[in-house]
C-alpha positions as CSV (number, residue, x, y, z in Angstrom):
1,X,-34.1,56.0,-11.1
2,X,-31.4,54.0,-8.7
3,X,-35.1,53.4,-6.7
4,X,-36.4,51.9,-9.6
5,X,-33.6,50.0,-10.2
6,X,-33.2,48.3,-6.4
7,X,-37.1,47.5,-7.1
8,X,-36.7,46.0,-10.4
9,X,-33.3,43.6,-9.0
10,X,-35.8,42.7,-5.7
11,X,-38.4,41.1,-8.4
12,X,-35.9,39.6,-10.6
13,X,-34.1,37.8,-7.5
14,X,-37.7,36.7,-5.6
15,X,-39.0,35.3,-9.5
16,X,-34.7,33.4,-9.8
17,X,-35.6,31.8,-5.9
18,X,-39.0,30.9,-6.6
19,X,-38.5,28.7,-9.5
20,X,-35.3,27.1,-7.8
21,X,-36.8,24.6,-5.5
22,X,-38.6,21.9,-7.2
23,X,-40.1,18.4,-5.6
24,X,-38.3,15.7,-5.8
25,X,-38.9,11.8,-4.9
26,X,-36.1,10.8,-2.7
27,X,-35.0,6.7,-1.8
28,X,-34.5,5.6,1.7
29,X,-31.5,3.9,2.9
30,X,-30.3,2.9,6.4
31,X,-27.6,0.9,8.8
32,X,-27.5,-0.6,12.0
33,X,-25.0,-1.9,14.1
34,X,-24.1,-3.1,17.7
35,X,-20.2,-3.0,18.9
36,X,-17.9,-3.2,22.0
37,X,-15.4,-1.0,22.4
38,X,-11.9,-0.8,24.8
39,X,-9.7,1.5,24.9
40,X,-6.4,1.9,26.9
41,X,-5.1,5.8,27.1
42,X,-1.5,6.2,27.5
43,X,-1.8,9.8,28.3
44,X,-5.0,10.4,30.6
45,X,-7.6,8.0,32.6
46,X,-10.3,10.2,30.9
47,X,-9.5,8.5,27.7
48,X,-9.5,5.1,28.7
49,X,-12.7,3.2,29.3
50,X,-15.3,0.3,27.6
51,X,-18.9,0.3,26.6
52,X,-21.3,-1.2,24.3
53,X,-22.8,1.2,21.2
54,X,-25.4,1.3,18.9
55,X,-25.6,3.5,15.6
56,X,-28.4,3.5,13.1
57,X,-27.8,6.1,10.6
58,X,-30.3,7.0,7.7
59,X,-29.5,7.9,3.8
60,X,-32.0,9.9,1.2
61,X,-31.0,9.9,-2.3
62,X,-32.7,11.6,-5.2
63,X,-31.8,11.4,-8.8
64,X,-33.2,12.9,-12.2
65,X,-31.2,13.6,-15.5
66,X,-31.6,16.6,-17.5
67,X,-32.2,17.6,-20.5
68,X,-29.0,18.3,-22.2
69,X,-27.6,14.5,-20.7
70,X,-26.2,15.6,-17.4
71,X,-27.0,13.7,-14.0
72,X,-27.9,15.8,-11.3
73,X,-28.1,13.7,-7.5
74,X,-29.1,15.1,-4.1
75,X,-27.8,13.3,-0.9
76,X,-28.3,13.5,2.5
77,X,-27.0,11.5,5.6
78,X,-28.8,11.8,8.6
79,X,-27.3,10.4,12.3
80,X,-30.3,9.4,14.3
81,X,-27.6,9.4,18.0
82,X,-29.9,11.3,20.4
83,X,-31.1,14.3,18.3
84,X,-31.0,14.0,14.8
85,X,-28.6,15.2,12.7
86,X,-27.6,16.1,8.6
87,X,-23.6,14.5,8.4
88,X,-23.4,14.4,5.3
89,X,-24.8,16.6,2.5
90,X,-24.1,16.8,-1.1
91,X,-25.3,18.1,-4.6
92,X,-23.7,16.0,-7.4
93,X,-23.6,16.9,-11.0
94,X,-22.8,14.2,-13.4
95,X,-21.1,15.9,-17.0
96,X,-19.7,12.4,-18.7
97,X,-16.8,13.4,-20.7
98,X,-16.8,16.4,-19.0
99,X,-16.0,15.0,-15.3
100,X,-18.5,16.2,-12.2
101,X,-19.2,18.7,-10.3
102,X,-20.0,18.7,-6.3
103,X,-21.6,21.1,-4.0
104,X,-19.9,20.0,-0.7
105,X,-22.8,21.5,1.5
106,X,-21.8,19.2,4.9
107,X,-18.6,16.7,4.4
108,X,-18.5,15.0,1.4
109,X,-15.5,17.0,-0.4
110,X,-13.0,14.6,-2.3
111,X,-9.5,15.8,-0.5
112,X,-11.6,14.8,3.0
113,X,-12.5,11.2,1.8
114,X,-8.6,10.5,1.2
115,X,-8.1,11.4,4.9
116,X,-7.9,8.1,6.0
117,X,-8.1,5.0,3.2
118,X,-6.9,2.1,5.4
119,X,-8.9,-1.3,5.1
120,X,-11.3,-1.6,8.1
121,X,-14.3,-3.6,8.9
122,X,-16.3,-1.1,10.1
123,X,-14.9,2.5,10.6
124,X,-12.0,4.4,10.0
125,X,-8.7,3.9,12.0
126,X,-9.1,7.3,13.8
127,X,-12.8,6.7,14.8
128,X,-13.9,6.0,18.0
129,X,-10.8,7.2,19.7
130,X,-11.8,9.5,22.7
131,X,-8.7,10.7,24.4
132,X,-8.9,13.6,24.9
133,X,-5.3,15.1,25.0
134,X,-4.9,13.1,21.4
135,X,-4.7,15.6,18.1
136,X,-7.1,15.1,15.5
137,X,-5.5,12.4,13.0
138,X,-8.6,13.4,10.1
139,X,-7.5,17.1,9.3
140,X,-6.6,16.7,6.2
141,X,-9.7,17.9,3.6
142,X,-12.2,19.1,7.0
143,X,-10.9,22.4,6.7
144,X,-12.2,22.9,3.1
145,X,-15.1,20.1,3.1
146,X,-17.8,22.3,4.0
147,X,-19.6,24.9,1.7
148,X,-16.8,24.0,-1.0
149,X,-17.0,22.9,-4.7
150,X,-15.5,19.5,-6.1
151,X,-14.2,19.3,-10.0
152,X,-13.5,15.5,-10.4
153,X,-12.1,14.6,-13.7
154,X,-13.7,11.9,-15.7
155,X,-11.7,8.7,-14.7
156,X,-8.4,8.0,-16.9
157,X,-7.7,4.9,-18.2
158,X,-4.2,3.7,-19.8
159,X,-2.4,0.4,-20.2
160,X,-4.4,-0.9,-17.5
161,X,-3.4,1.8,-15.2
162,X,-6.6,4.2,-13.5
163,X,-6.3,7.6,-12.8
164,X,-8.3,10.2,-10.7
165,X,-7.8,13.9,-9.9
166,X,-10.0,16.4,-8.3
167,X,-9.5,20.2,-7.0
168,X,-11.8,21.9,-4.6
169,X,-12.4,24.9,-3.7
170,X,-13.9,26.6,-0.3
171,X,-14.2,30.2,-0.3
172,X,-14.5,30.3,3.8
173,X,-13.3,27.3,4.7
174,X,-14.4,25.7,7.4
175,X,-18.2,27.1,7.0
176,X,-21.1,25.5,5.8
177,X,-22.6,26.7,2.2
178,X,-26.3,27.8,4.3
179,X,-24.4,30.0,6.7
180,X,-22.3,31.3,4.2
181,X,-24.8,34.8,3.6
182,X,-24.6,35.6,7.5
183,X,-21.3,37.1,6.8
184,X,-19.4,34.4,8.1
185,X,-16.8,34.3,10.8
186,X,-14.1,36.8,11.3
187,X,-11.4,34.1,10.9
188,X,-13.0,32.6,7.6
189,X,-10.7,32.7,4.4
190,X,-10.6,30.6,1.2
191,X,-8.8,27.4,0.6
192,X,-8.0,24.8,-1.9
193,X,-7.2,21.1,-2.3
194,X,-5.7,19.1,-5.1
195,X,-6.1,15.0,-4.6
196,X,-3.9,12.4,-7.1
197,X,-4.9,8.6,-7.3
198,X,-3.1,5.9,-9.6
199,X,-4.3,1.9,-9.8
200,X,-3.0,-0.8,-10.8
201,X,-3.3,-4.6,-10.6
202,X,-4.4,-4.1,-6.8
203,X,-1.9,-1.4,-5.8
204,X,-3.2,1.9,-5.9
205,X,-1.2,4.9,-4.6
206,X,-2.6,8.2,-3.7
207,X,-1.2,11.7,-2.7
208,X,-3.4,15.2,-2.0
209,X,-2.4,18.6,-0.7
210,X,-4.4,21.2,0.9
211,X,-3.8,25.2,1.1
212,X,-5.5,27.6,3.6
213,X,-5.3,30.9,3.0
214,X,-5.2,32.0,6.6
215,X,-1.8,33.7,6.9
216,X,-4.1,37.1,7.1
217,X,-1.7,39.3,5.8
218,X,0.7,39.2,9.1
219,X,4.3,40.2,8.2
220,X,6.7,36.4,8.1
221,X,3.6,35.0,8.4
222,X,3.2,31.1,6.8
223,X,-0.2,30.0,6.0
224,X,-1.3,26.7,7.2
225,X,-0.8,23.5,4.6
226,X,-2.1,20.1,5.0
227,X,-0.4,17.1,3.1
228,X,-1.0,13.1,2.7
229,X,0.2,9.9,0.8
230,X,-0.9,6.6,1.1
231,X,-0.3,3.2,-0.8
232,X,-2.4,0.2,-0.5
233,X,-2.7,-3.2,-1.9
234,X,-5.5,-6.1,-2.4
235,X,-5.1,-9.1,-3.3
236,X,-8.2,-11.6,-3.3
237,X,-9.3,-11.7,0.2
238,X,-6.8,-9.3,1.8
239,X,-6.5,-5.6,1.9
240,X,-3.1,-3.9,3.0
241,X,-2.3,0.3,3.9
242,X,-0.1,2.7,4.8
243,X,-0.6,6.4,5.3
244,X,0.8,9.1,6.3
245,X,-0.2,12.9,6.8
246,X,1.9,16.0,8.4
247,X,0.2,19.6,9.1
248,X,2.2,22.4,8.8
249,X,0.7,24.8,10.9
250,X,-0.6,28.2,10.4
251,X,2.8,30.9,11.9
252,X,1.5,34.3,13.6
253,X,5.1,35.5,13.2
254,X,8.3,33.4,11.8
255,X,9.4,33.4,15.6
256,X,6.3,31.8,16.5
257,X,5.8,28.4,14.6
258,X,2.2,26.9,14.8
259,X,1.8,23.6,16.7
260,X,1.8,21.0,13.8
261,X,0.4,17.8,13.7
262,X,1.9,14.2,12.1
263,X,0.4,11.1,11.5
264,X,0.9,7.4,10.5
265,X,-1.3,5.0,10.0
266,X,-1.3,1.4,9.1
267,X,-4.4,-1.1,8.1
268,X,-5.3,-4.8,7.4
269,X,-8.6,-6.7,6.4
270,X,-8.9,-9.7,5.8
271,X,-12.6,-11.4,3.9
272,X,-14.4,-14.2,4.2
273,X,-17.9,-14.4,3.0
274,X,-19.8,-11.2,4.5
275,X,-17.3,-11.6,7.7
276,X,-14.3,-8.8,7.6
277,X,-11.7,-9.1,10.2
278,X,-9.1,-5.9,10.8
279,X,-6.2,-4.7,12.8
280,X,-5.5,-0.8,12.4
281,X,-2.8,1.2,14.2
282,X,-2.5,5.3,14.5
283,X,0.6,7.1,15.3
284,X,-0.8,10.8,16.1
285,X,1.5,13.5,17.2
């Protein structure tokens, strides 16, 4: 009977994954760019250095909606550097008055796009920077932005302010959804992440907090927790930021405290036209 049983669960699953995967008609996107980088490393001549780049990335983006209203998009970034490579993947679905819901296969999760919101012209404050003896200044939202789950809410409108809120949710953080069924590593545990933003009349303010569960069980032993706030301001052609995020550090024992991590960051862009000028600074220790 339980032989039966195994057999009939083997059909049902095979007949679930062959109707899952359907053809779909995806648009192309791209960009392209050419820039000249210095930099000057106050801590090792490894670090320092200058060189002209190239990056040419490529976007696929499908879209259908469903029968009961919903809007279901699949998106893909691919970094052509070398070898290519998925940077970015994401299943979004679209509820109206019900918010969204996003399937953070590779980056894409909500708490990780609040890691760094400074104006720039064309990447992040943090990118780019190569020393190596530097701590990562992005941490906050990588650990749960792979293999996790967004809930956004729909955005909130009142007396001219906006308002957006999402939680997501990573069951082993820090792995990817496709090699979540190998079993995942011995360290993987869940986490969560909460993100808060408020607009209005150019100044919006924004705050998010992420939770690992990685404390694994050790007696006095503090999980790691990942915070950020930011505030930034636009008015016509000029952008303004300030952010700042601290890492409290996973602690093996309460003797013991984990090496944490704190951050400042401060950004300005200024547009003319299809020109952007910037000046960003990163405090990182």
């Amino acid at each position: 009977m339980n032989k039966l049983k195994k057999i009939g669960l083997s059909a049902l699953a095979g007949s679930l994954a062959a109707v899952s995967a359907n053809a779909v008609e995806y648009a192309v996107t791209g960009d392209a760019y050419v820039s000249y980088q210095s930099e000057d490393s106050v801590s090792s001549e490894a670090g320092s250095g200058k060189n002209f780049s190239a990056d040419m990335d490529l976007y696929f983006t499908a879209s259908t909606e469903l029968d009961n209203g919903f809007d279901i998009t699949f998106f893909q970034a691919v970094n052509t550097d070398n070898a290519l490579a998925v940077s970015s993947m994401q299943v979004t679905l679209g509820m109206g008055s019900l918010g969204t819901l996003q399937m953070n296969e590779k980056s894409g999760s909500k708490a990780n796009g609040i890691d760094d919101v400074m104006p720039y012209a064309m990447q992040e404050t943090w990118d780019r920077v190569d020393d190596v003896n530097a701590s990562d200044p992005s941490f906050f939202g990588s650990a749960t932005a792979n293999g996790s789950v967004d809930y956004r809410i729909p955005t909130q409108e009142f007396m001219g302010t906006t308002i957006n809120a999402s939680v997501t949710y990573d069951p082993n953080q820090g792995e990817s959804a496709a090699n979540a069924t190998s079993g995942g590593l011995a360290t993987n545990v869940p986490g969560t992440a909460y993100t808060l933003q408020v607009s209005n009349s150019g100044l919006e303010n924004g705050a998010g907090i992420e939770m690992l569960d990685d404390d694994q069980g050790l007696a006095n032993a503090s999980s790691t927790e990942n915070t950020t706030v930011y505030a930034k301001y636009s008015y016509g052609p000029l952008t303004v930021g300030y952010q700042e995020a601290y890492k409290n550090a996973r602690n093996a024992v309460a003797s013991l405290p984990g090496a944490d991590t704190e951050v400042e960051m401060w950004g300005a862009a200024y547009t003319v036209n299809d020109i952007t000028l910037h000046m960003l600074k990163l405090r990182c220790k």
